[in-house]
N, C-alpha and C positions, 0 to 999 in steps of 0.2 A: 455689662457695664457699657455703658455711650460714649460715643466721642469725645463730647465737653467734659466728662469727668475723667478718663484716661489723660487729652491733653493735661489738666487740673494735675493730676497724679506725677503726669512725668514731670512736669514746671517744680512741683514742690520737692522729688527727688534731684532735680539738677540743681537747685537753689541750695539746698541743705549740703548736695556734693562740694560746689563751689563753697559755701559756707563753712565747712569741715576742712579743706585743704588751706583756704584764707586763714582761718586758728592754725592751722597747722604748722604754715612757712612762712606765712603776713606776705605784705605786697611784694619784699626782695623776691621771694618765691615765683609769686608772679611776672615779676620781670625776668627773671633768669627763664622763668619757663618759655616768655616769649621771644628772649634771645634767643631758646634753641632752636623753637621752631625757624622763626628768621632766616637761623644758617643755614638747616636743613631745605625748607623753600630757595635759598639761594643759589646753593650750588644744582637743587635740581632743574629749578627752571634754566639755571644757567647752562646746565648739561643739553635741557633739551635744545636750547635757543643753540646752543654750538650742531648738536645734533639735525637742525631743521634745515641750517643753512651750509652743513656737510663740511664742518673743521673742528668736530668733534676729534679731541686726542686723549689719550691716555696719563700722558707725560702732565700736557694741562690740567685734567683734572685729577693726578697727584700733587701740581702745586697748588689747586684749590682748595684741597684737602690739607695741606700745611698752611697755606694762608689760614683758616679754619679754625686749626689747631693753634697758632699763632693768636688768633682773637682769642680763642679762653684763657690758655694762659695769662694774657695779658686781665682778662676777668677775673681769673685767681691772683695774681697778685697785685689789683685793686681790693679785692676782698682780704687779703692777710695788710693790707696797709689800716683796712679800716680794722681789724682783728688788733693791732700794736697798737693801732692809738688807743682802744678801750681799754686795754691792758694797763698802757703807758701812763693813763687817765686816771684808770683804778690804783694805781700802786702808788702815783705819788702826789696827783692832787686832792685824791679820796679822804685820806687823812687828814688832810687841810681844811678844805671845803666842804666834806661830806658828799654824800652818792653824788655821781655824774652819771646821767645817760647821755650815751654816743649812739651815734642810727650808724647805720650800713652808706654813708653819703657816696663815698668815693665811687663805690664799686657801682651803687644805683647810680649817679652820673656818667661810671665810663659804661654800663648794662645802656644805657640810653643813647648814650652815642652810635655804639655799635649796633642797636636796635633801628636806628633813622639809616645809618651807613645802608645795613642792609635791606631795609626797606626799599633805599634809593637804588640799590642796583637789581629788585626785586622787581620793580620800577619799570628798570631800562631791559629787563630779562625779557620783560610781557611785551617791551615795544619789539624788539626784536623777533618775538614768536608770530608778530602781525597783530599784536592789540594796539589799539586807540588808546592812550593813557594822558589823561588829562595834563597840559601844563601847571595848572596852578597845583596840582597833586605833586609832582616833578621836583617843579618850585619849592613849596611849602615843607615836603620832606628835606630839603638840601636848607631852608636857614633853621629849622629846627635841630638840623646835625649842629648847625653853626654856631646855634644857642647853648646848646650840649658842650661842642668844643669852648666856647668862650668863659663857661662857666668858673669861676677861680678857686680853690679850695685848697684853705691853708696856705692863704698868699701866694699861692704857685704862677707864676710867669712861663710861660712860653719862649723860647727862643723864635727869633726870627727864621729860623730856617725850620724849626717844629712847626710852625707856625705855616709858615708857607704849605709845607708838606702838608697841612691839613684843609688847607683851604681851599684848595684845589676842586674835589668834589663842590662845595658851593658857590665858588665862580663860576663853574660849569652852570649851576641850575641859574644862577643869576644870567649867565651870559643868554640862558633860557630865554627868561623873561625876560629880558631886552631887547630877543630878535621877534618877542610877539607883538612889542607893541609896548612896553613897561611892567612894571612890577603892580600888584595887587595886594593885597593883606588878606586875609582868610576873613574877617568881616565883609570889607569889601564886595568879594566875591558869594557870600553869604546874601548879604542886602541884595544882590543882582538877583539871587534866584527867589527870594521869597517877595519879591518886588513884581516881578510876575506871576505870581501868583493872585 
């Protein structure tokens, strides 16, 4: 067999794989799969980045580990909120209205949240190990968080002091782009590279 027909061979068996697991779990699936990796990248780069620069702890990385533990939970009971409202939907506006479908929003919103959070510190891990990591990258991850956090569902408000505690992370990336020079948009910055081109 050749080259071009084994590439061929393996493309049609990863497509059918991803095809089969997408039937399988749909996109919530897919989010949650990239939350885990997420966490798992986080705490390791975070380990090594403690490890490179020699304040690597134990103690630390058992509160990393409950912080961790701390984010799914919090993902599971995003997902039994959206579990009660289908319920709540079925049992007593079903007989009113007729079928209602409800999606998985809640928990897809907070999976995205905690998806950019750790992105962002996935981020600041790599700068610390001595990568280069683009600001507008930096940026762009932290009001994406911000878009996530802002999102409303089911009228829900924030307190000001939930509120604050959350914002935190993208003031930082704001305070970012403000010591570069100003802020950009991801178009923006898009036009500039295809511009040279």
């Amino acid at each position: 067999m050749d080259a071009p027909s084994r590439a061929t061979e393996i493309k049609a068996i990863l497509t059918a794989a991803v095809a089969f697991m997408t039937a399988l779990w749909g996109w919530l699936g897919w989010m949650i799969l990239i939350f885990i990796v997420s966490i798992v990248l986080d705490y390791v780069t975070g380990s090594w980045a403690a490890k490179a620069h020699g304040v690597w702890s134990s103690k630390i990385a058992r509160e990393g580990l409950w912080h961790k533990l701390g984010e799914i939970v919090a993902l599971l009971v995003a997902a039994l909120c959206d579990i009660a409202i289908d319920v709540i939907l079925q049992s007593t506006a079903a007989p009113v209205i007729g079928d209602i479908t409800y999606g998985c929003y809640i928990t897809m919103v907070v999976a995205i949240w905690y998806i950019f959070t750790e992105l962002g510190s996935i981020a600041e891990n790599a700068e610390e190990l001595g990568a280069k990591v683009p600001k507008w990258l930096t940026v762009g991850i932290g009001r994406l968080q911000q878009k996530a956090d802002s999102v409303e569902i089911l009228g829900g408000q924030a307190s000001d002091e939930q509120q604050r505690k959350h914002e935190k992370p993208a003031d930082n990336y704001q305070q970012l782009a403000d010591q570069e020079g100003g802020t950009a948009t991801l178009e923006e910055i898009l036009e500039e590279f295809t511009d040279d081109d």
